[in-house]
N, C-alpha and C positions, 0 to 999 in steps of 0.2 A: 485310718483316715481315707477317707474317697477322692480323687483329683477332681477336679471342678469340671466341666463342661467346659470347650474353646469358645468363645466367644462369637457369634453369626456375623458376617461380612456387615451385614444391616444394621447391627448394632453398632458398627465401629461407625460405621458411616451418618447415623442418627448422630453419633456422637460428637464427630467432627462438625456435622451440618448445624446442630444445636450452640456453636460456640457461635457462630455468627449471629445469635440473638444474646448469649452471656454474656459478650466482650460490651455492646455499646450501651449493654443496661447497666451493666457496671460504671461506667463510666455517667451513665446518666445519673445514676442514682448518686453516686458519688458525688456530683457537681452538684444536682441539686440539694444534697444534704449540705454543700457546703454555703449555695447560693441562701439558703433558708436562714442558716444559722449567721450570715452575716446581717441580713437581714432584721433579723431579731437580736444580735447583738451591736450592730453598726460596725463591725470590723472591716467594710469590705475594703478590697478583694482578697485580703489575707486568708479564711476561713473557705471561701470557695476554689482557691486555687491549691491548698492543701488538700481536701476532699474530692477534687476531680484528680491530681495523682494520685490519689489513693485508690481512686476508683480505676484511672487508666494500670496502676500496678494489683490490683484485683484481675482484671482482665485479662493481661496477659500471663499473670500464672495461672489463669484456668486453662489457657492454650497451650501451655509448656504441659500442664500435668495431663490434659486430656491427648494431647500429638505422643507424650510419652507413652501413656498405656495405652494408644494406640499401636503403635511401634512396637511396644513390647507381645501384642495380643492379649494382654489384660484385661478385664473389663475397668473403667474410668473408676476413680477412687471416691468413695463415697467422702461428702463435705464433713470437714471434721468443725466447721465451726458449731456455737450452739449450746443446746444444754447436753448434759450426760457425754460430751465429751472431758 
């Protein structure tokens, strides 16, 4: 087996800089799936206030996992949500 390549300063730094647009879409996205759903179901604000936690603890394990393989000189881990995982 071959060792990888180290990872370019640039990269790490795309990577950090990049969390500052995952953290607050997470959280948007989060809230408005929950704000929708209340809405078409009339639960509010139960449904919306469970989906923006969800959203705000989506966010900040993107920041735990990306500062980690940071840290480590890793390259950031590929999303394991999805299909074919």
């Amino acid at each position: 087996m071959t060792a990888e390549p180290p990872v370019a300063p640039r990269a790490r730094l795309l990577t950090l800089l990049s969390l500052g647009f995952s953290v607050p879409l997470a959280i948007v996205i989060g809230g408005g799936a929950g704000w929708l759903l209340d809405r078409w179901l009339g639960t509010e604000p139960w449904l919306f206030l469970v989906f923006l936690a969800l959203g705000i603890v989506a966010g900040l394990r993107n920041v735990v996992r990306a500062a980690s393989a940071v840290a480590e000189g890793d390259p950031p881990p590929e999303d394991s949500g999805g299909e074919g995982s």
